[in-house]
C-alpha positions as CSV (number, residue, x, y, z in Angstrom):
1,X,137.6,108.3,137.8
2,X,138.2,111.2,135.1
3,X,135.0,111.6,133.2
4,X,134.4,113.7,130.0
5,X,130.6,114.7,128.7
6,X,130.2,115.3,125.0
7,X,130.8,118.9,123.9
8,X,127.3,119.8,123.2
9,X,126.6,119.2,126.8
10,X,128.7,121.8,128.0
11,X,127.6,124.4,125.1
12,X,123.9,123.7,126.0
13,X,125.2,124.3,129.9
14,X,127.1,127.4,129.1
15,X,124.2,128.6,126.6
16,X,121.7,128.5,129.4
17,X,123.7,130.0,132.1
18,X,124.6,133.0,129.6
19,X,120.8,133.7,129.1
20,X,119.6,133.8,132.9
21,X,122.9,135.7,133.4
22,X,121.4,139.2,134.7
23,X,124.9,140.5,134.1
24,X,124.6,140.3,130.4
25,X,121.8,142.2,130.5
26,X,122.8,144.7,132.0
27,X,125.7,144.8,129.8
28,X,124.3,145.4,127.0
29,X,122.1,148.4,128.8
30,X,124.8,150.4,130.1
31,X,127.4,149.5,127.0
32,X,125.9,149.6,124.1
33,X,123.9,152.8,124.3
34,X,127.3,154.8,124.6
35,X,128.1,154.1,120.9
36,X,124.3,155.0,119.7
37,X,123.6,158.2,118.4
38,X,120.0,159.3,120.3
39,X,118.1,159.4,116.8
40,X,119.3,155.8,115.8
41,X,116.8,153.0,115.7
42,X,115.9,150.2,117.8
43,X,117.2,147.9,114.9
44,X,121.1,149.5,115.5
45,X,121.0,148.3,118.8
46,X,119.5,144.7,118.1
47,X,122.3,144.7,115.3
48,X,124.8,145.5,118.0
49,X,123.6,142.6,120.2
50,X,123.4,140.2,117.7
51,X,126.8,140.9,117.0
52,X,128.5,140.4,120.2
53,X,126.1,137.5,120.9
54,X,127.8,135.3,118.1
55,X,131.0,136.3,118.3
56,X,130.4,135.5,122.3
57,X,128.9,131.9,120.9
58,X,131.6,131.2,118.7
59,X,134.1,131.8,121.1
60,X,132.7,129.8,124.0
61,X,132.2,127.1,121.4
62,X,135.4,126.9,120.7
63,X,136.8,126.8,124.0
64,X,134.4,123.7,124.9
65,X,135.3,122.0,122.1
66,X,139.3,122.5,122.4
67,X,138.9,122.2,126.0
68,X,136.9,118.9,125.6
69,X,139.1,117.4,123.1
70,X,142.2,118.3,125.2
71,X,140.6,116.4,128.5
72,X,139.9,113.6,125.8
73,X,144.0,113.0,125.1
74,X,144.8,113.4,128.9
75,X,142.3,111.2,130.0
76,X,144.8,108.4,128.3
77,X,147.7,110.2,130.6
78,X,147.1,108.9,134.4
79,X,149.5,111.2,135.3
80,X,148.2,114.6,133.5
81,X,145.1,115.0,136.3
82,X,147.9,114.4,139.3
83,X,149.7,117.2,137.7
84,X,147.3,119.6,136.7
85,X,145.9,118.9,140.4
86,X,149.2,119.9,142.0
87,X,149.8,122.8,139.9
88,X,146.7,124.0,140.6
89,X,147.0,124.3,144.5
90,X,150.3,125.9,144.1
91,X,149.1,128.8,141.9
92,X,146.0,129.0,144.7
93,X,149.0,128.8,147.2
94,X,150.9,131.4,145.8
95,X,147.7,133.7,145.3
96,X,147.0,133.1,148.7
97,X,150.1,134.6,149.8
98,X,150.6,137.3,147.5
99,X,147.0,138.2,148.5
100,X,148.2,138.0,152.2
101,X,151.4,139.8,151.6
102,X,149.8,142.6,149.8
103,X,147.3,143.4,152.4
104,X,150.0,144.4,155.2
C-alpha cells in the first residue's frame, strides 16, 4: 500500500544528500568566483553562499511539504496512484521514442 513519511523526514533526507553532494561544491567554486572582484573578502563569498543556500532550503522545503501534503489527499483517491502510474510510463514511452527517433 501507498505510504507517506512525515515532511521533516524528507527535508532531513534531502538536507543530507545536498551536503555530501560533491556537485554543490563545486558549484559554488567555479560560480561564484565569476561575480567577485579579486580584492573582495572571504566574507563576500560566504555571504554569497549563505544566500543561495537558504533560498535552496526554502525552496526544497517547500516542495516537500506541498508535495507531501498533496500525496496526503490522493492517498484517500484509490484511483489517483493507478493514474499517475499510467501517465508516468506513457511520458517514459514517449521519451523513449522521441529519444529513438531523434538518433536516426
Amino acid at each position: 500500500m501507498y505510504w507517506t513519511a512525515p515532511a521533516k523526514v524528507y527535508l532531513r533526507q534531502g538536507f543530507a544528500v545536498s551536503l555530501t553532494n560533491p556537485k554543490v561544491i563545486l558549484f559554488f567554486v567555479a560560480f561564484f568566483p565569476l561575480f567577485l572582484r579579486p580584492d573582495s573578502p572571504p566574507l563576500t563569498l560566504a555571504v554569497m553562499m549563505a544566500h543561495v543556500t537558504l533560498i535552496s532550503l526554502l525552496y526544497q522545503a517547500g516542495l516537500v511539504l506541498v508535495g507531501n501534503a498533496i500525496a496526503g489527499k490522493l492517498k484517500a483517491l484509490p484511483f489517483a496512484r493507478k493514474v499517475a502510474t499510467r501517465l508516468a510510463g506513457i511520458a517514459l514511452v514517449g521519451f523513449g521514442l522521441k529519444l529513438a527517433a531523434s538518433n536516426r
